[in-house]
C-alpha angles and dihedrals in degrees: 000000000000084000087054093058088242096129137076144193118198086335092309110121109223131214099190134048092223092101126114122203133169136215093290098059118099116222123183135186120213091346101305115097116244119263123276105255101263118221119273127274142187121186118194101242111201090211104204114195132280097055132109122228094231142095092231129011125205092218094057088252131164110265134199095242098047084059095042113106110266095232086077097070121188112000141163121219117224099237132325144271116199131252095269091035117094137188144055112024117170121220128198139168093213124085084196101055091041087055099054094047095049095058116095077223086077088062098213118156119231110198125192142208098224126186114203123196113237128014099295112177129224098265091066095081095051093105092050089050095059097035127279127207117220129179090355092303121110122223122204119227129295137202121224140172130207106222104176147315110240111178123309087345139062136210130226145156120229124194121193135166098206131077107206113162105274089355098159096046100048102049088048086048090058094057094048099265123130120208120220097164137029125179121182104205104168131040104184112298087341110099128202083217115155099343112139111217114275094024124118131207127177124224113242121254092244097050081052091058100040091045103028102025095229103152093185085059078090104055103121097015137102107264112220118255126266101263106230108232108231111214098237115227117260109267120224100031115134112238119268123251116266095218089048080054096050092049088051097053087049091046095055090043101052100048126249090270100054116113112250115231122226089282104049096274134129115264105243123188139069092269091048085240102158117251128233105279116247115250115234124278104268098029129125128234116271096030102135109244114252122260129253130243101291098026127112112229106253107251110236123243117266123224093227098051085052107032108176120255128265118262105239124198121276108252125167116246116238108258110251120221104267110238093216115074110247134274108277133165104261117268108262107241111256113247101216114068112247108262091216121043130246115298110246118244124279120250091212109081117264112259104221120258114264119249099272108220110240120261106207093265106307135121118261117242119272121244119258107254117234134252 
């Protein structure tokens, strides 16, 4: 392409590859400037079998890449798995990223379903467990479980860190085990899980970031909110008093200059006389208040010292004599003028006028005037 004059730097068409360029520099193919580098991402690949780990094959046969789903686009696959092996098989649009998760230096443990022909016991697999060396290759320990015999065939799993071509196979082959069927399940933090074969899932960016630290696995994505740290409360404190609490609300409420009342409480009023003090939050009425630094709590009346008095029978009090004449229409004004004047008072004190019995509502009879 560069031979044929197709390619350009910063507008400049170029004729060799010796030619180094950054980030800045604009290249463009045919005209039309290359793709911005999209964000790394890596998709779960239940492998079935049948299928060969490779983008071409030599035989004609069917290959993982030509099955996978063409949305994808072009993608890399982190190992392999051979063509009658199943299972786990990362995906991943970055070189870069391949690279790294491929290496034993990752550490990453691989662990594997594994079918054996025949009953083997578990001290068969001792010499895989410390290390075995097999058609001059070593092989570095593995760990393996014996889950059960069933039959004429056994389950075990099988985790590894190291991905050697047929790995698995051929050390079971040394001790005297055949394979005839091999799962990977597990591929570091990432799980097979419920993935049927064929299907396809991608990660999501922010388990990228948390298991993988790839802090461009975000871009284009919502970034998590800043959590808000919460002070925690001391331990071990003994709780305050409720009353405490109470003076300190008035407090805070009257002001630092108020008067305090005989119970700790502000003096309201014009005349600055105290108020009655406010009874705790949570009290009931009637709950005497509590008393203050230097007074003696007031001792509660006993039911002995004030016993309640006796109920007596109801009995009408004798009517006393009312002191005030009774209630009378007022006397009607004579219409003849009286012949003597009025009699002087008498020097002696006025007895006072006897109770008159009540007459049913009419008037008394007047007094006879003198002659």
């Amino acid at each position: 392409m560069i031979e044929a004059g197709r390619v350009a730097v910063n507008g400049d068409v170029i004729t060799s590859p010796a030619l180094n360029v950054t980030e800045t520099d604009k290249i463009s193919v045919d005209g039309a400037p290359l793709p911005d580098i999209g964000r790394p991402r890596v998709w779960l690949y239940h492998k079935p079998t049948g299928l060969v780990t490779t983008t071409s094959d030599e035989k004609g046969r069917d290959t993982v890449f030509a099955a996978l789903p063409p949305e994808l686009g072009r993608v890399m696959s982190v190992g392999r798995l051979d063509m009658n092996s199943e299972g786990l098989l990362l995906l991943t649009n970055d070189g870069g990223l391949k690279r790294k998760l491929e290496l034993p230096a990752t550490g990453w443990l691989r662990k594997y379903r594994v079918r054996l022909k025949g009953a083997p016991v578990d001290s068969d697999f001792t010499a895989l467990r410390q290390g075995i060396e097999t058609e001059g290759e070593r092989f570095q320990p593995m760990e393996i479980t014996l889950d059960r015999v069933q039959g004429a065939n056994a389950w075990i799993t099988v985790g590894l860190r190291e991905g050697k071509n047929r790995e698995i196979r051929r050390a079971l082959s040394a001790i005297g085990l055949t394979v005839n069927r091999l799962i990977r399940v597990s591929y570091g933090p990432f799980r097979l899980g419920e993935l049927k074969p064929g299907e396809v899932e991608e990660i999501r960016p922010r388990v990228l970031r948390d298991q993988l630290g790839i802090e461009a696995a975000t871009e284009g994505h919502a970034e998590p909110k800043p959590q808000v740290k919460r002070k925690r409360k001391p331990m071990g404190k003994a709780k305050q008093d409720p009353w405490a609490e109470d003076e300190a609300r008035e407090r805070e409420r009257d002001g630092p200059g108020a008067k305090r009342g005989p119970q700790g409480t502000a003096a309201r009023g014009p005349k600055g006389a105290p108020r009655k003090a406010d009874a705790p939050r949570g009290a009931k009425a009637g709950t005497p208040a509590r008393p203050t630094s230097g007074e003696k709590p007031a001792a509660r009346p006993s039911a002995k010292a004030n016993p309640k008095p006796a109920l007596q029978p109801s009995a009408k009090p004798a009517a006393k004599p009312s002191e005030k004449p009774s209630a009378r229409p007022a006397e009607k004004p004579s219409a003849k003028p009286a012949t003597k004047p009025a009699t002087k008072p008498s020097a002696k004190p006025a007895t006072p006028d006897k109770p008159r019995p009540s007459s049913g509502g009419r008037p008394p009879p007047r007094a006879p005037r003198r002659g």
